[in-house]
N, C-alpha and C positions, 0 to 999 in steps of 0.2 A: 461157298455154300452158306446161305444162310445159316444165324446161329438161335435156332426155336429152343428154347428151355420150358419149364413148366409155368414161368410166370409171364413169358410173351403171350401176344395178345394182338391174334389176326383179326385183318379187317379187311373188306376190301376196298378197292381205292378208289378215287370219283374217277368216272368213268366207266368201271366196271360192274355188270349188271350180271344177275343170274335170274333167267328166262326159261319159261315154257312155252314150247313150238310146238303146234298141234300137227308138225308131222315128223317132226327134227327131235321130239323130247326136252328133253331137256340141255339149257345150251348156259356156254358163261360168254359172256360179248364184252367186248374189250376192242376197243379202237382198232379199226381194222384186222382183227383177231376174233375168231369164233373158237371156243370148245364143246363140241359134245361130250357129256358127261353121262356116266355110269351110274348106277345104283349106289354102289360107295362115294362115288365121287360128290355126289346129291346127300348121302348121310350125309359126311363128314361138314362140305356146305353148308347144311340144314344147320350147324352148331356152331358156325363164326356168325358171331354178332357184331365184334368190336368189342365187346362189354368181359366174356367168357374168354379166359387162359388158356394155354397151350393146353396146359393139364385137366383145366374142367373138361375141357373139350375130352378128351381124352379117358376120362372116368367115365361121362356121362354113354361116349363109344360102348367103351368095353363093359358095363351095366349092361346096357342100351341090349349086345349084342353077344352076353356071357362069353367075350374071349380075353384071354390072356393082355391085360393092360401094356406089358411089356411089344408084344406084337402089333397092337393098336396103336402104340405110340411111334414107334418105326415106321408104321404104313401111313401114319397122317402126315409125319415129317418127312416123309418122303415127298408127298405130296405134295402139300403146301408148300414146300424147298420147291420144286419144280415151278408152282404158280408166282411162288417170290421170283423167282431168278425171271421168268415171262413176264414180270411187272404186272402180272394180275391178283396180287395179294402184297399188304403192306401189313407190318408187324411193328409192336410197337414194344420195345423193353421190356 
């Protein structure tokens, strides 16, 4: 498992791109790999820049969306662990 803390700092990686498909919605395209992506999955997206931390990401969430920061953070790492381990997200110390 990836090891995301508050001061990593996603990005995605050359190659992968986050698209909108006027019949698919919204998609993450990745080298012979497509994702359809969800409502959260498009927030949490919308707040990797490369520039923004585990944690900003993660404040800006749980403001964003008045829930428990703790909750938020579980459900991005969850996440993002998943897109790491599928080589569609790179993290950087």
């Amino acid at each position: 498992m990836a090891d995301l803390n508050d001061a990593s700092v996603p990005k995605l990686p050359r190659g992968v791109k986050l698209r909108e498909d006027a019949e698919r919605g919204w998609l993450l395209l990745a080298p012979e790999r497509v994702l359809t992506l969800d409502a959260i999955a498009i927030a949490v997206l919308g707040e990797v820049d490369g520039v923004r931390s585990f944690g900003e990401i993660v404040d800006r969430l749980a403001e964003r969306y008045a829930a428990p920061r703790d909750q938020i953070a579980g459900d991005v790492k969850t996440f993002l662990t998943d897109l790491i381990e599928k080589r569609m997200m790179d993290v950087s110390p």
